[in-house]
C-alpha positions as CSV (number, residue, x, y, z in Angstrom):
1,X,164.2,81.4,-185.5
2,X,166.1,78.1,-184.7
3,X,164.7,74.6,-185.7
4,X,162.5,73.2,-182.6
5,X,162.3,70.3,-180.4
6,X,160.0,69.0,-178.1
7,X,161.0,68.7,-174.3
8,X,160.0,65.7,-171.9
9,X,157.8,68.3,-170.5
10,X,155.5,68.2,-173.8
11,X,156.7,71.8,-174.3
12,X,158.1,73.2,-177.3
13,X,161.8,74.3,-177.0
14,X,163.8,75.7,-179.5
15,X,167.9,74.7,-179.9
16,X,168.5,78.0,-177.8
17,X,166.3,78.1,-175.1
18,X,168.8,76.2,-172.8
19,X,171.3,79.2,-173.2
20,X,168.7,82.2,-173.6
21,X,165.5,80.7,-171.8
22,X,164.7,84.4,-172.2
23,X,163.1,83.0,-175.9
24,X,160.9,80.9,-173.6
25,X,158.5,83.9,-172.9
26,X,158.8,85.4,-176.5
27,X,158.2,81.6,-178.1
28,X,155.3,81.0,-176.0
29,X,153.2,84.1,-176.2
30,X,154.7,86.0,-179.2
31,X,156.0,84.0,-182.0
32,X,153.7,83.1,-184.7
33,X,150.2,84.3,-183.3
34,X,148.7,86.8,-185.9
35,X,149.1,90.4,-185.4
36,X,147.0,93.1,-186.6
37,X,148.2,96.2,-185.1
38,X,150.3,98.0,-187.1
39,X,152.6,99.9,-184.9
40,X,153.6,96.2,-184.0
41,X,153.7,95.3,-187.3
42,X,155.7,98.4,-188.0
43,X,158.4,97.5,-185.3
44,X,158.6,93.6,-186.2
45,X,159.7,95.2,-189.7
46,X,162.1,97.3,-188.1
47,X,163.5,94.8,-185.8
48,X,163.8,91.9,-188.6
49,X,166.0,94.7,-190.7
50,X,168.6,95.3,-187.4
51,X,168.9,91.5,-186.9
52,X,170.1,91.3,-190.8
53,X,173.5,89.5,-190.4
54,X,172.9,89.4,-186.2
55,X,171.1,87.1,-184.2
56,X,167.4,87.3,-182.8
57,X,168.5,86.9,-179.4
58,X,170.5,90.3,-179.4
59,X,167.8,91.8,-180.7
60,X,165.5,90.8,-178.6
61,X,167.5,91.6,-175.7
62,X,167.4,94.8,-176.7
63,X,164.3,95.8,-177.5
64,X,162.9,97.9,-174.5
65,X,166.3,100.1,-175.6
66,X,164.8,100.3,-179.8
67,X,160.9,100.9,-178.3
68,X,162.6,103.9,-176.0
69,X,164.8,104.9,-178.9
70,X,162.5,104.9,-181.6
71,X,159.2,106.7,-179.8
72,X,157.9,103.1,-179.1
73,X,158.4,102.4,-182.9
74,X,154.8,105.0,-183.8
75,X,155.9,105.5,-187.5
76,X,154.5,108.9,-187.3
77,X,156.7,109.6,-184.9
78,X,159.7,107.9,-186.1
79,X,159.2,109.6,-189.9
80,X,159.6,113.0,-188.2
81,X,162.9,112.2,-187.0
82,X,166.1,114.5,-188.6
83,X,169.7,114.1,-189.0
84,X,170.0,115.4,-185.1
85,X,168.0,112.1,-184.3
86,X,170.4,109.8,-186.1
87,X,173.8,110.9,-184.9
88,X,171.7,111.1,-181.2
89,X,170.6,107.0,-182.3
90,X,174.3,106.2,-183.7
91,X,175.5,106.8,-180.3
92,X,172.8,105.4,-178.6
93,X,174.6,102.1,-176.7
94,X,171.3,100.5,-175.8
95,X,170.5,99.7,-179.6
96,X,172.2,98.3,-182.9
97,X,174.7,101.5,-183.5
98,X,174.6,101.1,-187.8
99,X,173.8,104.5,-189.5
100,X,172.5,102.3,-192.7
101,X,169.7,100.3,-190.5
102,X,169.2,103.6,-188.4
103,X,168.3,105.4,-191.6
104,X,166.3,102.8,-193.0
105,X,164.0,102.8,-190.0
106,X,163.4,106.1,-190.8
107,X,163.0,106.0,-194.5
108,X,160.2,102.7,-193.7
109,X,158.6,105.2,-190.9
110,X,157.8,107.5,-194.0
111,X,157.0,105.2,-196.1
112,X,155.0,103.2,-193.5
113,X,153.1,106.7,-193.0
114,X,152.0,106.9,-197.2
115,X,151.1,103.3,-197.4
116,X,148.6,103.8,-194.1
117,X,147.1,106.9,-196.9
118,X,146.9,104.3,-199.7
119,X,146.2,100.9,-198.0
120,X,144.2,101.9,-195.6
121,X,146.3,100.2,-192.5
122,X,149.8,98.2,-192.9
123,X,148.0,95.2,-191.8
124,X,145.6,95.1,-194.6
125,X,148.7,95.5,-196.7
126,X,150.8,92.5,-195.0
127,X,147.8,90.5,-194.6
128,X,147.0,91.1,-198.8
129,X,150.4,88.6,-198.7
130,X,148.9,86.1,-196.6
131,X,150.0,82.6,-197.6
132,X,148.3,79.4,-198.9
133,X,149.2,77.0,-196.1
134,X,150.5,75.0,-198.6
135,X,153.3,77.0,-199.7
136,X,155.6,76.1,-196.4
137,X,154.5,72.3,-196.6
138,X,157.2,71.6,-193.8
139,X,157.9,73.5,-190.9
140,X,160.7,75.8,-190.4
141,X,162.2,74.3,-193.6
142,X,162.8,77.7,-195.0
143,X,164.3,81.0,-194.5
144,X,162.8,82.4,-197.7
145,X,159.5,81.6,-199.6
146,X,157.9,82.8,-202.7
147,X,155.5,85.0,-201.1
148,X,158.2,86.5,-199.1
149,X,159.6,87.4,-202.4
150,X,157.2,89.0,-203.5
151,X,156.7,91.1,-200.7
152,X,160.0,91.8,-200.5
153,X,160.0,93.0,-204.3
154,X,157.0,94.8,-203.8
155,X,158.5,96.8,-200.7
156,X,161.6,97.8,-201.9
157,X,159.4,99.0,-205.4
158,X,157.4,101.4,-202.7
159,X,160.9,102.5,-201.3
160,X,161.1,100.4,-198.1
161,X,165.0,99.4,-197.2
162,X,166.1,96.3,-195.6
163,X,163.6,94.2,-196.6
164,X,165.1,91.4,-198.2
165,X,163.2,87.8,-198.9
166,X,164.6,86.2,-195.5
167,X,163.7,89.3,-193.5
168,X,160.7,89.8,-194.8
169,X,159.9,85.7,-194.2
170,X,161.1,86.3,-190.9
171,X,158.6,89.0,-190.7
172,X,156.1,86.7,-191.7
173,X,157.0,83.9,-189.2
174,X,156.7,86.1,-186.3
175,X,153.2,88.4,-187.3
176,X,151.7,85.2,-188.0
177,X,150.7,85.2,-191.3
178,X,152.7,81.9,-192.1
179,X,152.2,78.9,-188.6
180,X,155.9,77.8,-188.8
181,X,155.7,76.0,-185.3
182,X,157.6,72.5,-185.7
183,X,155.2,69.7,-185.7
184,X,154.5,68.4,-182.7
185,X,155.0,72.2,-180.9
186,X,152.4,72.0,-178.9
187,X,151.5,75.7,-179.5
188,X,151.3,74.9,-183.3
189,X,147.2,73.6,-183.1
190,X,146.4,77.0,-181.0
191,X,148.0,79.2,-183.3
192,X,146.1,77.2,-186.3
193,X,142.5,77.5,-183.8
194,X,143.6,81.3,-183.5
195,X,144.3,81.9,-187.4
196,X,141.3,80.2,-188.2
197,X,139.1,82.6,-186.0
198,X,141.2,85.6,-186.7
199,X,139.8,88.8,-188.6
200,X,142.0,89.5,-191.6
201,X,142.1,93.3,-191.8
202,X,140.9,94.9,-195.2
């Protein structure tokens, strides 16, 4: 996600939002608030690993077509899938056509389906990689971090694909699990109030 500024309105807008104000909505009532459910926690995954080398906002303006695509991203339902499935998604005009990302979807749905057996939930696996505050001490300074690295590692050692350090920070932006809000965002403080009264699952 693009660096932010503040507005004259007291709102937080990032760099893009005068082009795609569609970000507006996601920004506002998405981005950053802490997620515990895992079939959205499953899709976020998915999504980050299509944007690799793209941008978010044609991901994002796809994403109704990647929900309908991929069983509204239900890794049970997704792990099922067969060859028949990816040549019907490589085809499929509404999403990111790349076999390798198709398949990896796939492959994570599997894995995402033993680590539910093992873990318990994915979110008390992500959330095990929670952060110290401290370790982003300014703001959408980084695209990678050492926690992201280490989940990253730790993914790709249980088999997950696409999952690199800046996806996997990316990840971590978005679900929460990092407050990467610029200073002076004015959703930053509500998203700190809502971390500090959220339930980390176990």
């Amino acid at each position: 996600m693009s660096k932010t500024t503040i507005s004259q309105d007291g709102k937080c807008r990032c760099s893009w939002c005068d082009s795609a104000p569609e970000f507006n909505a996601y920004h506002d009532t998405e981005w950053g608030f802490p997620v515990s459910d895992d079939q959205r926690l499953f899709e976020k995954v998915c999504l980050e690993g299509f944007q690799s080398g793209l941008s978010w906002r044609t991901i994002l303006a796809k994403r109704e077509n990647f929900r309908a695509a991929f069983k509204g991203f239900d890794f049970y339902k997704v792990a099922a899938f067969a060859e028949a499935d990816v040549e019907r998604l490589v085809s499929d005009a509404g999403i990111i056509r790349h076999r390798g990302k198709i398949e990896a979807a796939i492959n994570n749905a599997k894995r995402a389906c033993e680590m539910v057996e093992r873990e318990g939930s994915l979110a008390a696996y992500f959330w095990g990689f929670e952060p110290d505050p401290s370790e982003v001490k300014t703001p959408q300074s980084m695209s990678t971090s050492p926690t992201s690295v280490a989940l990253s590692k730790d993914l790709k050692k249980r088999g997950w694909k696409f999952v690199g350090p800046t996806t996997v920070f990316a990840f971590m932006q978005a679900m929460g699990l990092i407050n990467d809000h610029a200073e002076g965002c004015f959703l930053r403080p509500k998203i700190d109030e809502i971390r500090r009264s959220f339930v980390r699952p176990q």
